[in-house]
N, C-alpha and C positions, 0 to 999 in steps of 0.2 A: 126267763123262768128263774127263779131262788125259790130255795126249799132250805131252811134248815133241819138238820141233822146230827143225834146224839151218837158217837161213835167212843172207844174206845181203842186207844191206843195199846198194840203188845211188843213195840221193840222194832217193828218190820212193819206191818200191817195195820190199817185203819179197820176197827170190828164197826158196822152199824150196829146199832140196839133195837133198831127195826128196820120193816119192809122201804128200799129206798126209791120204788118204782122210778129207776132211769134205764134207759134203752142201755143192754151190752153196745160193746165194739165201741163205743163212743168217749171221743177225751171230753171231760168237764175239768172245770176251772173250780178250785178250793181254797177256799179260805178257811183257815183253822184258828181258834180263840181256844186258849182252856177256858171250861167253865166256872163260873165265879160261885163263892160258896156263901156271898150276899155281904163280906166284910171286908170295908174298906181298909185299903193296904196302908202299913204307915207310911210307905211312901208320900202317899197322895198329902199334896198340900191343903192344910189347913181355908177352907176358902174366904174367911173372911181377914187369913192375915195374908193372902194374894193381896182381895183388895186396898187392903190398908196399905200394902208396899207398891200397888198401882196409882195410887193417890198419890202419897207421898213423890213419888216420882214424880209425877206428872203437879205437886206443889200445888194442891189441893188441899188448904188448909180445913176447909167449912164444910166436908164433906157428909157430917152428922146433919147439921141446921140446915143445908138443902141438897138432902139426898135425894129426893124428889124428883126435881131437876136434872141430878145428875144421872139419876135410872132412866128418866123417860124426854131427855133432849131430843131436838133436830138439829141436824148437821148448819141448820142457819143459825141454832140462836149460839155458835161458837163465841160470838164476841163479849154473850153475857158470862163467859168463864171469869174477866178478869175482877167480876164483883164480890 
């Protein structure tokens, strides 16, 4: 069984914001997330300069002219990497 759950926190205490019908007496297992407020963190990296520096790594010159290819390979056609 998972149920998510809107609770707020006071210091000590997890508040639900509603009814959380589980049985007293019983341990459950919690998993806590603050909730996100829809905007991305500046942490978070940029995703297409990831790709560009997994390319580069990996000495992927051609990776605009057949990108294609390199989204939707099989693990067999590895040998056409060196063209």
């Amino acid at each position: 069984m998972s149920k998510v759950l809107h609770a707020t926190y006071d210091g000590k205490v997890l508040h639900p914001e509603g009814e959380v019908n589980l049985e007293p007496n019983i341990r459950y297992l919690l998993t806590v997330e603050k909730e996100s407020n829809g905007e991305i963190s500046p942490e978070t990296p940029y995703p297409l300069g990831v790709i560009k520096r997994l390319a580069t790594d990996m000495k992927i010159e051609n990776l605009a002219e057949r990108h294609d290819f390199f989204a939707h390979r099989k693990l067999e056609d590895q040998e056409d990497l060196a063209r």
